[in-house]
C-alpha positions as CSV (number, residue, x, y, z in Angstrom):
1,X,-12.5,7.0,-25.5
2,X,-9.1,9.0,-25.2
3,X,-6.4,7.9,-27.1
4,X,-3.9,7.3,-23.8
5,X,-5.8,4.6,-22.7
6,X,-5.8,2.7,-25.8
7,X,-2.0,1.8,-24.5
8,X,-0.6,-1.5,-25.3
9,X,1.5,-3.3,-22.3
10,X,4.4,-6.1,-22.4
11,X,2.9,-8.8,-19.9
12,X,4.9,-9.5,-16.8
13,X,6.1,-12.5,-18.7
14,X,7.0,-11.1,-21.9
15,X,4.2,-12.0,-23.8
16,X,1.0,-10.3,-25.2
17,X,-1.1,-8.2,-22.4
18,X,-4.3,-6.3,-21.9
19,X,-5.6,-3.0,-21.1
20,X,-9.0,-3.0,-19.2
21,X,-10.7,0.6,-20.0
22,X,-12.4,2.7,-18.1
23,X,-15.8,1.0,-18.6
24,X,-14.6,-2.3,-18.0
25,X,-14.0,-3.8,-21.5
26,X,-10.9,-5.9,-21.8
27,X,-8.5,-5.1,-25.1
28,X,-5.3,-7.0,-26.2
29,X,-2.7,-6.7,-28.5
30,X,0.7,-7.7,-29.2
31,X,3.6,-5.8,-26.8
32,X,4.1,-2.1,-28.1
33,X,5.3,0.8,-26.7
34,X,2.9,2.8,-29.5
35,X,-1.0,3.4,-29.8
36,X,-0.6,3.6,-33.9
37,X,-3.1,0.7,-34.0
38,X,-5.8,0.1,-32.0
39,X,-6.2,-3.1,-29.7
40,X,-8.8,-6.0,-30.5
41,X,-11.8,-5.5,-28.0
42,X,-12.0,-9.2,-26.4
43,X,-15.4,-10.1,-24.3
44,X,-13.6,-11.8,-21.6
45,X,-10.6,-12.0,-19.3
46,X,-9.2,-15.3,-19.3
47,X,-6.7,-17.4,-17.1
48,X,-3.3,-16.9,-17.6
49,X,-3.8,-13.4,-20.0
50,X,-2.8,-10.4,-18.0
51,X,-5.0,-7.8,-17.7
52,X,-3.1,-3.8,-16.6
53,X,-5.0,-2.1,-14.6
54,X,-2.7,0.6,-12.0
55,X,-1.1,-2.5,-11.5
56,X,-0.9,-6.4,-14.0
57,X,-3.2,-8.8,-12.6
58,X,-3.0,-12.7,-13.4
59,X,-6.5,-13.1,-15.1
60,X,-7.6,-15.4,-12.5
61,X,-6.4,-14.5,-9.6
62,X,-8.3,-12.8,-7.2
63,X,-9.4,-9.0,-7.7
64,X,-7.1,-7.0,-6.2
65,X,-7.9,-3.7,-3.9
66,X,-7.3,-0.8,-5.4
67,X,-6.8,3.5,-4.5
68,X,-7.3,6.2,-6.3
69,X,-6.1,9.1,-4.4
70,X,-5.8,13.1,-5.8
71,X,-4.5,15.7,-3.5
72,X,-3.9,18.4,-6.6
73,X,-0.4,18.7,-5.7
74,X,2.7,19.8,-8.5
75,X,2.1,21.4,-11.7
76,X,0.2,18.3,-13.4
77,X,-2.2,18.2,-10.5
78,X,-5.3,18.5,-12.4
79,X,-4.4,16.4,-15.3
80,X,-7.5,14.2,-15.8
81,X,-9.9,16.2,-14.1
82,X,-13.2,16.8,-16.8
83,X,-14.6,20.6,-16.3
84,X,-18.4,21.6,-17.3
85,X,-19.9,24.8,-17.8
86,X,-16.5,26.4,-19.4
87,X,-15.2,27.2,-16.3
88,X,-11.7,26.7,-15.6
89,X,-10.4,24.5,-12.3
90,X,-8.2,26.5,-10.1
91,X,-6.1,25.2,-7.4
92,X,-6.0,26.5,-3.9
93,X,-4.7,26.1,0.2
94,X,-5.1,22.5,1.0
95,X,-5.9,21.0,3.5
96,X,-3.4,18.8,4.3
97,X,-0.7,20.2,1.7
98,X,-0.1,22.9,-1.3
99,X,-3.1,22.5,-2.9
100,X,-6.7,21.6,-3.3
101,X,-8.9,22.0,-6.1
102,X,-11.3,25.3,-6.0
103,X,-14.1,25.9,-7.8
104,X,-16.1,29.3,-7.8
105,X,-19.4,30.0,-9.1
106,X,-21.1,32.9,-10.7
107,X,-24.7,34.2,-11.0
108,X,-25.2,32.9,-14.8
109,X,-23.6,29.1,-13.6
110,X,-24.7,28.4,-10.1
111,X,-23.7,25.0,-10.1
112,X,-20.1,23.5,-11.2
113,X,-18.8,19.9,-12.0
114,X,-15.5,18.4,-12.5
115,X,-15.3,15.0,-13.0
116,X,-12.6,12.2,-13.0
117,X,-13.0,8.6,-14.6
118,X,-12.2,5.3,-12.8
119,X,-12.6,2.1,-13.9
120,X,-15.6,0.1,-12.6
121,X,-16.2,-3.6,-12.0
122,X,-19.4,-4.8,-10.1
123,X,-17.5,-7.4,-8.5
124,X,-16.0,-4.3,-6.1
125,X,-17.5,-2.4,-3.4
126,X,-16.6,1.4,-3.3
127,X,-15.7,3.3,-0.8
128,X,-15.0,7.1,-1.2
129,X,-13.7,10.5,0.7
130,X,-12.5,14.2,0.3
131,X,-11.8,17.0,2.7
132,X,-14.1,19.5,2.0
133,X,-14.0,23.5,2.4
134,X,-16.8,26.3,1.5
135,X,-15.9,29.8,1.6
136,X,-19.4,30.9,2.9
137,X,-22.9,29.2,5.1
138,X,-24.7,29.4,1.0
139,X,-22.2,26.9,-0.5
140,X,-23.5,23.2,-0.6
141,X,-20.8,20.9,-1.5
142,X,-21.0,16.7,-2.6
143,X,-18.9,13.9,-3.8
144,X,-20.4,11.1,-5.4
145,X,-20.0,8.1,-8.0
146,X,-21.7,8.2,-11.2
147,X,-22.2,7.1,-15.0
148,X,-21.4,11.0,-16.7
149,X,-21.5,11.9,-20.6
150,X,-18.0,14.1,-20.0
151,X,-19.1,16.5,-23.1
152,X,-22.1,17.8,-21.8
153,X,-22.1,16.5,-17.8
154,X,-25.4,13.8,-18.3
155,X,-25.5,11.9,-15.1
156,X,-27.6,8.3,-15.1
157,X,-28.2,7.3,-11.9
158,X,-26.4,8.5,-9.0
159,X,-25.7,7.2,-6.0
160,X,-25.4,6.8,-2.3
161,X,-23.2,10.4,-2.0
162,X,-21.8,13.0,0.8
163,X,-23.1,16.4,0.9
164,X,-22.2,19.3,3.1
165,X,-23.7,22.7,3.4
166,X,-22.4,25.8,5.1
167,X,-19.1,24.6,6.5
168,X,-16.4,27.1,6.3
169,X,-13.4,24.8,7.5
170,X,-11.7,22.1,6.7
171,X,-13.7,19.0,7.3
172,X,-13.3,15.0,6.1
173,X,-16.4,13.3,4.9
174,X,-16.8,10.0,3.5
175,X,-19.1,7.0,2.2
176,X,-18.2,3.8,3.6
177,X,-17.7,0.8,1.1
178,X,-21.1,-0.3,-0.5
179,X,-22.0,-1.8,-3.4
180,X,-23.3,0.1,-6.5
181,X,-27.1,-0.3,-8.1
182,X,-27.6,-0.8,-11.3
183,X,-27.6,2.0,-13.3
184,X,-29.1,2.1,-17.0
185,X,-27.1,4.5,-19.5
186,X,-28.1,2.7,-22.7
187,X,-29.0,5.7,-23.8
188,X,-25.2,6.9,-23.9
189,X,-22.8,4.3,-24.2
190,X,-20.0,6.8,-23.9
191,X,-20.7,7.8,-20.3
192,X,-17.8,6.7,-18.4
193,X,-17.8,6.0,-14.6
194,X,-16.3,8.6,-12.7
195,X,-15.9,10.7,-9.5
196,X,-17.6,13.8,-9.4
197,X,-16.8,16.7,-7.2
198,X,-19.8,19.6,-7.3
199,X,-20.6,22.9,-5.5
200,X,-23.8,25.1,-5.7
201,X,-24.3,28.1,-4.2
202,X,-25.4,31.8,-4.7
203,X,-23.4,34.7,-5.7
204,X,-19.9,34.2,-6.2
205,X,-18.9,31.6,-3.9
206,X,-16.3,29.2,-3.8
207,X,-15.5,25.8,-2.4
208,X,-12.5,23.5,-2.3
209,X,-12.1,19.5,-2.3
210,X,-8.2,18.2,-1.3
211,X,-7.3,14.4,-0.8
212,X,-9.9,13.0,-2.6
213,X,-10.0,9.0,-2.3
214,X,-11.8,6.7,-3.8
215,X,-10.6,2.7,-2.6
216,X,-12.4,-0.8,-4.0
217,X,-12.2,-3.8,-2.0
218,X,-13.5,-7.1,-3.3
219,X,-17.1,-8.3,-2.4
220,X,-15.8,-12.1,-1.3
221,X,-13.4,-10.8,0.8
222,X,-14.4,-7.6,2.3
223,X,-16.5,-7.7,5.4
224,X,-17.6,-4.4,7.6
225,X,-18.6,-3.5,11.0
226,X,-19.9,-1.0,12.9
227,X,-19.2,-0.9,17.1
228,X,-20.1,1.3,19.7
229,X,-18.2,1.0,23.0
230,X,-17.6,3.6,25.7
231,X,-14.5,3.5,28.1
232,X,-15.1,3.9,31.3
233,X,-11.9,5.8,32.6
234,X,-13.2,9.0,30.6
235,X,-16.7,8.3,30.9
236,X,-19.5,10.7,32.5
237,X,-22.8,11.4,31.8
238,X,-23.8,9.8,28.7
239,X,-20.1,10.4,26.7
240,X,-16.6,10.8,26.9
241,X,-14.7,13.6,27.3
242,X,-11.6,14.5,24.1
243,X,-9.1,15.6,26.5
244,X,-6.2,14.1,24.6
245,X,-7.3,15.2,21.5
246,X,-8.0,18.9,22.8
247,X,-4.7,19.1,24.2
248,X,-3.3,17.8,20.8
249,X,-2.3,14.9,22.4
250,X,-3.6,12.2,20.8
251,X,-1.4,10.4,18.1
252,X,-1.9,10.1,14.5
253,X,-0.4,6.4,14.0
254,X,-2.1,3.3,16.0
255,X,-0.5,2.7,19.0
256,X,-1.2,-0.6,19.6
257,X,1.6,-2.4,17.4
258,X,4.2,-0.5,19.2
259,X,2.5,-1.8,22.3
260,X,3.4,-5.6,21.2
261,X,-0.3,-6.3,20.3
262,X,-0.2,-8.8,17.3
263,X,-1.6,-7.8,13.8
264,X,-3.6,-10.4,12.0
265,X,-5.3,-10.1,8.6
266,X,-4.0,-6.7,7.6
267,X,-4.5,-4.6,10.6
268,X,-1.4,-2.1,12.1
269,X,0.0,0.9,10.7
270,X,-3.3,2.8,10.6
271,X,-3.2,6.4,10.5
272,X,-5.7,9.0,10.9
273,X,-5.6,12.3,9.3
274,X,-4.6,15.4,11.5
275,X,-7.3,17.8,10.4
276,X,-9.7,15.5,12.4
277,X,-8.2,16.8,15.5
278,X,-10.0,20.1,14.6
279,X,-13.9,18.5,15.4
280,X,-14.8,20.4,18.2
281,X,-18.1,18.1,18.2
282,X,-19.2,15.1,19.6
283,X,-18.0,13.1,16.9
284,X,-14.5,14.0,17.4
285,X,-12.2,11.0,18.4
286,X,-11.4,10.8,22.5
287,X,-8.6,7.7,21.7
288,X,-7.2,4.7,19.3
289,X,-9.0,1.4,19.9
290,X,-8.5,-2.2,18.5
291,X,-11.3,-4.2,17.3
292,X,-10.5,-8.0,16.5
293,X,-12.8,-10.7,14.5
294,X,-12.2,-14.0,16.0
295,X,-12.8,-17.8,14.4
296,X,-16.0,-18.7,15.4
297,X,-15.0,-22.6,15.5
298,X,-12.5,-21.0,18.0
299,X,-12.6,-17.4,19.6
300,X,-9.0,-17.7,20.8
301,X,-7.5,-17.2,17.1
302,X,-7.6,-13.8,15.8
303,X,-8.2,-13.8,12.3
304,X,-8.4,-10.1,11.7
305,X,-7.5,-6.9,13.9
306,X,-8.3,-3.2,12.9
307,X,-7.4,0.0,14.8
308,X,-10.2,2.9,14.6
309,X,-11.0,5.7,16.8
310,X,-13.8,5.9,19.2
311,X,-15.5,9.0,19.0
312,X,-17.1,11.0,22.4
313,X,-20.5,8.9,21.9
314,X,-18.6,5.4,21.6
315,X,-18.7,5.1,17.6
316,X,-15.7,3.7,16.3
317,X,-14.6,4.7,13.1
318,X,-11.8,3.6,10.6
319,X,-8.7,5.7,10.3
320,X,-10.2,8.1,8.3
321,X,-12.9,9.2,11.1
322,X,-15.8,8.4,9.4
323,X,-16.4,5.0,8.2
324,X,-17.6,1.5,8.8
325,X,-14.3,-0.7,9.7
326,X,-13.4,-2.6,7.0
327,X,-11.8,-5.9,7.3
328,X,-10.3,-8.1,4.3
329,X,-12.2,-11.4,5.0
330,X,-14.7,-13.3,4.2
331,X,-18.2,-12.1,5.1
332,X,-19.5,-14.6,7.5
333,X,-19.6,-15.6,11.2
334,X,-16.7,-14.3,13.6
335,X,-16.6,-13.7,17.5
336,X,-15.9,-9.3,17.5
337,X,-13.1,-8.6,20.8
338,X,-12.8,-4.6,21.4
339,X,-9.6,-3.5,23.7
340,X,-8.4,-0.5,24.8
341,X,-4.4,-0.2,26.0
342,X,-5.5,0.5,30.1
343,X,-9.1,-0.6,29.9
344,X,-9.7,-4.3,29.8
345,X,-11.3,-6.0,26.9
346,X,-14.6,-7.8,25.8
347,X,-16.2,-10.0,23.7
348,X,-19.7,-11.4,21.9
349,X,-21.3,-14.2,23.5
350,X,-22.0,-15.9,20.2
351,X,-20.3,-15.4,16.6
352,X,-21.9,-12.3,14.8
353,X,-22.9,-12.6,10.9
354,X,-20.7,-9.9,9.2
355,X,-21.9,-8.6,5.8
356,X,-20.9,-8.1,2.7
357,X,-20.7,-4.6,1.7
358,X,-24.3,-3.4,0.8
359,X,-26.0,-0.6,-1.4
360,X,-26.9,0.8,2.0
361,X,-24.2,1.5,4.3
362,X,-25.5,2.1,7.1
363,X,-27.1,-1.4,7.2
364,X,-23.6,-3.3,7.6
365,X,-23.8,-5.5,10.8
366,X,-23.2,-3.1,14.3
367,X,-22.2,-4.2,17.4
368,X,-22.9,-2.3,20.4
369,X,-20.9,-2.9,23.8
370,X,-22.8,0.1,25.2
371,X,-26.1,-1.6,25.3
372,X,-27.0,-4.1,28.6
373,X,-28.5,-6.1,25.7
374,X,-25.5,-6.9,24.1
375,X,-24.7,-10.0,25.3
376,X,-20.7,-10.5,26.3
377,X,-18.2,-13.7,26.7
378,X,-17.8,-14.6,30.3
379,X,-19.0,-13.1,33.8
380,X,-19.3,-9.1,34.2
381,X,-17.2,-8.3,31.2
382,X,-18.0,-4.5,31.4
383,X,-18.8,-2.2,33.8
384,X,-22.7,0.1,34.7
385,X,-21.2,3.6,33.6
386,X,-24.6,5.0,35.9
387,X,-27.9,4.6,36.5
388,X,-29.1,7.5,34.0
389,X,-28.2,6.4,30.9
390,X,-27.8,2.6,31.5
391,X,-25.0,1.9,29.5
392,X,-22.3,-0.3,29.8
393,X,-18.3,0.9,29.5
394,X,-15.0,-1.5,29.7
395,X,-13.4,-1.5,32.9
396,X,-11.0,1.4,33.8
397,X,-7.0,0.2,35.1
398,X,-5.4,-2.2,32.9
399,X,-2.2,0.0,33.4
400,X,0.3,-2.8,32.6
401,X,-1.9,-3.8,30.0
402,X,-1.9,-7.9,31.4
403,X,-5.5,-8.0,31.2
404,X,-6.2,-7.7,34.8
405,X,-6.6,-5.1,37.0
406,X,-4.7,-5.5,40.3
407,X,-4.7,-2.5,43.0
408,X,-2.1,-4.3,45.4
409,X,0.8,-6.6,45.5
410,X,3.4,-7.7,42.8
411,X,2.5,-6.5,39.8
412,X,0.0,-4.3,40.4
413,X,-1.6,-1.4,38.4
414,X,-1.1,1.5,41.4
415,X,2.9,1.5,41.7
416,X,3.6,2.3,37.7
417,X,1.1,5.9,38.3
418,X,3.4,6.8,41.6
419,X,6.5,6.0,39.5
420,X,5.4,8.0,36.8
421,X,5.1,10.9,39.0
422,X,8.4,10.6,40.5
423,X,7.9,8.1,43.2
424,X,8.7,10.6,45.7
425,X,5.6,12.4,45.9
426,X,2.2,11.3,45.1
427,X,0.9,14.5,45.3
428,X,2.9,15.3,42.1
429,X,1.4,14.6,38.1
430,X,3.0,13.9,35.0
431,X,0.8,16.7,32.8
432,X,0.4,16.8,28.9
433,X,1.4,12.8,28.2
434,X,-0.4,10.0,26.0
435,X,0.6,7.5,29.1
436,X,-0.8,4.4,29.7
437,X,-1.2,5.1,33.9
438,X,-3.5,8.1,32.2
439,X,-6.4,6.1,33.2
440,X,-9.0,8.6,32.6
441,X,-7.6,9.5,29.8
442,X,-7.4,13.3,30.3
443,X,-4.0,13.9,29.4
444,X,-2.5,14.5,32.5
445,X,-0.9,11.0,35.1
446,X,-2.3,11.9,38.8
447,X,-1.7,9.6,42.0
448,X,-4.0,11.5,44.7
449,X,-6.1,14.5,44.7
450,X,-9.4,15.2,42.8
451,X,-9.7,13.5,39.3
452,X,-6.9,11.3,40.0
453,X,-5.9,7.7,38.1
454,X,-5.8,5.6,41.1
455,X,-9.1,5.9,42.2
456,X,-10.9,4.3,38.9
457,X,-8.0,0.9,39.5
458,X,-9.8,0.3,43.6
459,X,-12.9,0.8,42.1
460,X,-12.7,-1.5,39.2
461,X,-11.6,-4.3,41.5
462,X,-14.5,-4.1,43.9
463,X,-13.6,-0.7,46.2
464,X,-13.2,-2.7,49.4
465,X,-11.0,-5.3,48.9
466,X,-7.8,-3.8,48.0
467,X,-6.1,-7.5,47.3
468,X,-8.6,-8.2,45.0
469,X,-8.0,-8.3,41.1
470,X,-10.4,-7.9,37.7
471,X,-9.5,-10.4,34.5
472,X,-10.8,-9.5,31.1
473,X,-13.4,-11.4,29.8
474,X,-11.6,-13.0,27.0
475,X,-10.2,-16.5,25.3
């Protein structure tokens, strides 16, 4: 055990406190500012002792989420990092500021390890991320969680971990929260949990890691989701096209709480990291939308609202592009709203069961509002995006965003796109806006002509009455 972590803190109320090491074991002593003697090792953490983790938690109180986040910057950048094989850690172009971490490789040590130790609890589910960079198509890359012996690099049982192979930009990957197996490392008490950053590869390659997270949530009050949902605005063929995005038009920060949307249970602020904007894939983001888990006694209170990003095939991601959506409540049963800012809204039939996190991410509860299966609150909540593919999309026109669509009369969704253009003539556009009378979401705000936003508002309300009018679905 290094000696810095032996380190004795004053309690929040003055008294004696603890420090919880990096394998979990509690230690107390009186309040010192020196580690000349060494703490008592106590088995438990008992009510009213406080325990210093990043942060001093009441003993008793409930566990508290926490981040670990390295992005390598300033001159103590690397302080912490464990190296194998002799090899020193260099630091490199980020890629989202001055630095990363690089490692290179040589014929005689193909494969290189750095590792980091965090504390561990099992009461926690992990969830963990880099943005990763190879210098050539032979250099495999992967970030995992393990038990590691740092003097000689012994792993004991990893597990569920990112890997990437032959990708020569910046790219984010990430494992959603899950919960961690047993692992057996009897056999060396002194491993020590940590984060471990590897490359392998031939020759003299290189790869680099920057922004680095790993984040805990606790397992009674962490629920995830996964939802698929297409907007029909964008929609064609089977997907939706990234216009906004593509143009660079898409913003970083959540719209929706400067839209006057109400937050509940942590949601607003989320922001998503700009290097995402670079997937020239399908799983690049087309725009922001807002998933909300509602009481299941009673689906009009919102007990928890998330912003993610829905990607060209209708997954929706967290912030970060690549996750479940997390959600600090209790796992159980909850009604799951999705809304976009000019498409209207939906909603499950019946509560869904959300889950705890598991070992297995990818087994966390999904919704899918694509599928005619999926059965929805109310009468024709979505709209048939085509007879090919069969799948449903939410209702194009909400312009207003009053959760109906109206084509005519006071307060309708047409007049906002003609004054957007001008109001003189609706053969003009408003090109290269994130506008809400952007109804197909393609970056530009067009009255008439091919392609146009008005168009999508007659249709959604029938096509042939123009006095007619949509309402979302919802409570």
């Amino acid at each position: 055990m290094r000696p810095e972590l032996w380190t004795v803190y004053t309690g929040p109320d003055g008294g004696a406190a603890v420090k919880v090491d990096l394998r979990g074991n509690a230690w107390c002593g009186p309040p010192s500012s020196t580690r000349t003697t060494e703490p008592m090792k106590i088995t438990a953490c008992y009510l009213g002792m406080w325990c210093v983790g990043l942060l001093p938690v009441l003993c008793g109180a409930p566990l508290l989420a926490q981040q670990y986040h390295f992005d390598f910057e300033g001159p103590n950048g690397l302080n912490g990092w464990v190296q194998d094989n002799g090899q020193p850690i260099a630091l490199g172009p980020g890629a989202s500021g001055a630095n990363a971490l690089a490692l290179a490789v040589d014929p005689l040590n193909p494969v290189r390890r750095v590792y980091y130790p965090i504390p561990f609890n099992s009461a926690l589910a992990y969830r963990y991320s880099s943005w990763m960079k190879a210098s050539d198509t032979d250099v495999n890359q992967r970030v995992w969680l393990d038990w590691v012996h740092l003097n000689d690099g012994s792993a004991y049982g990893s597990n569920a971990y990112y890997t990437i192979g032959g990708n020569t930009g910046w790219r984010p990957q990430a494992v959603p929260p899950h919960v961690l197996p047993p692992v057996d490392h009897s056999a060396d008490p002194n491993a020590e949990f940590c984060i471990v950053l590897e490359v392998s590869a031939n020759g003299t390659s290189s790869a680099w890691f920057d922004d680095v997270m790993v984040e805990t949530s606790p397992l009674a009050t962490t629920a995830f989701l996964w939802v698929r949902l297409l907007l029909g605005g964008p929609y064609s063929n089977g997907y939706m096209p990234a216009n906004l995005r593509l143009q660079n038009l898409l913003p970083t920060l959540e719209p929706y709480t400067a839209l006057g949307y109400a937050q509940a249970g942590g949601g607003g602020g989320e922001v998503a990291p700009t290097a995402w904007w670079s997937f020239n894939n399908l799983d690049g983001p087309v725009d922001w939308v807002r998933v909300e888990l509602r009481s299941a006694m009673d689906p009009t209170v919102v007990v928890a609202t998330r912003q993610g990003l829905v990607s060209q095939m209708g997954s929706v991601y967290g912030a970060d592009g690549t996750s479940a959506i997390a959600f600090n409540v209790a796992p159980g049963n909850y009604y799951v709203a999705v809304r976009h800012r000019n498409h209207l809204g939906c909603m499950t039939a019946t509560p869904v069961a959300l889950s705890a996190p598991v070992a297995t991410p990818s087994a966390h509860t999904g919704v899918d509002f694509t599928a005619a299966a999926t059965n929805t609150w109310g009468v024709n909540a979505r709209k048939v995006g085509d007879t090919l593919y069969n799948y449903r999309v939410l209702w194009p026109g909400d312009t207003n965003g009053n959760g109906t669509i109206k084509y005519a009369g006071a307060g309708n969704d047409r007049d906002p796109l003609l004054v957007a253009i001008g109001g003189g003539v609706p053969t003009g556009t408003l090109p290269s806006v994130y506008n809400p009378n952007d109804v197909n979401l393609d970056g530009t705000v067009k009255y008439a002509g091919s392609f146009n936003d008005r168009d999508p508002i007659l249709t959604s309300v029938g096509g042939v009455v123009p006095t007619a009018t949509r309402a979302a679905q919802l409570p």
